[in-house]
C-alpha positions in Angstrom: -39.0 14.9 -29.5 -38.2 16.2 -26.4 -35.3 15.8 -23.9 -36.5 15.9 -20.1 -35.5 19.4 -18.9 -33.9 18.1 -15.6 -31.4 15.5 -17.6 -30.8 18.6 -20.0 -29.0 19.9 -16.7 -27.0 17.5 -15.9 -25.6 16.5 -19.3 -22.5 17.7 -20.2 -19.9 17.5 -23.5 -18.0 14.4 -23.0 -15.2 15.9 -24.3 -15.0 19.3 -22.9 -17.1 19.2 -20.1 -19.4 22.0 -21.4 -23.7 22.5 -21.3 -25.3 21.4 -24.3 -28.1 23.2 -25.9 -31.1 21.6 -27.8 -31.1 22.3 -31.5 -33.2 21.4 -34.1 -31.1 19.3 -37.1 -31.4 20.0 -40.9 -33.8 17.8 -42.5 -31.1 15.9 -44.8 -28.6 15.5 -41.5 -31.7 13.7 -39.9 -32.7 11.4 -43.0 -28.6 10.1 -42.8 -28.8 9.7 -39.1 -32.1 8.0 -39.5 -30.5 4.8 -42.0 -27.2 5.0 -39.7 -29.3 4.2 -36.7 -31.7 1.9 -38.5 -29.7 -1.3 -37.6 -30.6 -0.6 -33.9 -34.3 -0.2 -33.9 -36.0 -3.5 -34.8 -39.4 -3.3 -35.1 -39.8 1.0 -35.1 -38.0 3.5 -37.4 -35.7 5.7 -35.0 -36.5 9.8 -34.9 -34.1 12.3 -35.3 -34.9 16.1 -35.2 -32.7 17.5 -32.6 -29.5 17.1 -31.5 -27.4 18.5 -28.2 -25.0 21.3 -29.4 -21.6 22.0 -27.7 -20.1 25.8 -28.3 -16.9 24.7 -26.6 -15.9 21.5 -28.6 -18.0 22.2 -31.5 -20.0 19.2 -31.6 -23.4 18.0 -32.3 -24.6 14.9 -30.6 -27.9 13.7 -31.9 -30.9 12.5 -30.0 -32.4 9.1 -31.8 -36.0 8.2 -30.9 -35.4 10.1 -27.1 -32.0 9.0 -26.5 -29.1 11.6 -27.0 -26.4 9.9 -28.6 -23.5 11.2 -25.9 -20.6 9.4 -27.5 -17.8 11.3 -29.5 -17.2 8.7 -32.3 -21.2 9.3 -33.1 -20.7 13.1 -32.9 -21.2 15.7 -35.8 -19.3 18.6 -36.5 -20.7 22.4 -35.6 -21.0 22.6 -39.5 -24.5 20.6 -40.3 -26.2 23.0 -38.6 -23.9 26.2 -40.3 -21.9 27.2 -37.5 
């Protein structure tokens, strides 16, 4: 999975305004977020490897099937990936 380099530079943190950096996510974070997103994917099983990191706000947005998750009631916290 790969986000396009050129969206990568405009996204920001919704909630502090900050870059985000690609990291890869813990195999049993990405097995949760796989059933959570489920419900959305009808006929294909979502991906999820990476997420967008935020040092500022210390969040973790993740990035199902291509699509990064940029909403703050969807975020994870700094600590699945043991920061």
């Amino acid at each position: 999975m790969a986000v396009d380099a050129e969206l990568l530079e405009i996204l920001v943190c919704p909630k502090s305004r900050e870059p985000l950096a690609v990291v890869d996510l813990p195999a049993p974070v990405c097995a949760e977020l796989v059933e959570k997103y489920r419900e959305h994917f009808r006929d294909e099983e979502p991906v999820v490897a990476q997420g967008l990191y935020c040092e500022a706000s210390g969040l973790v947005y993740p990035i199902v099937s291509d699509i990064p998750i940029l909403l703050e009631e969807d975020a994870l916290p700094a600590s699945v990936l043991g920061r």
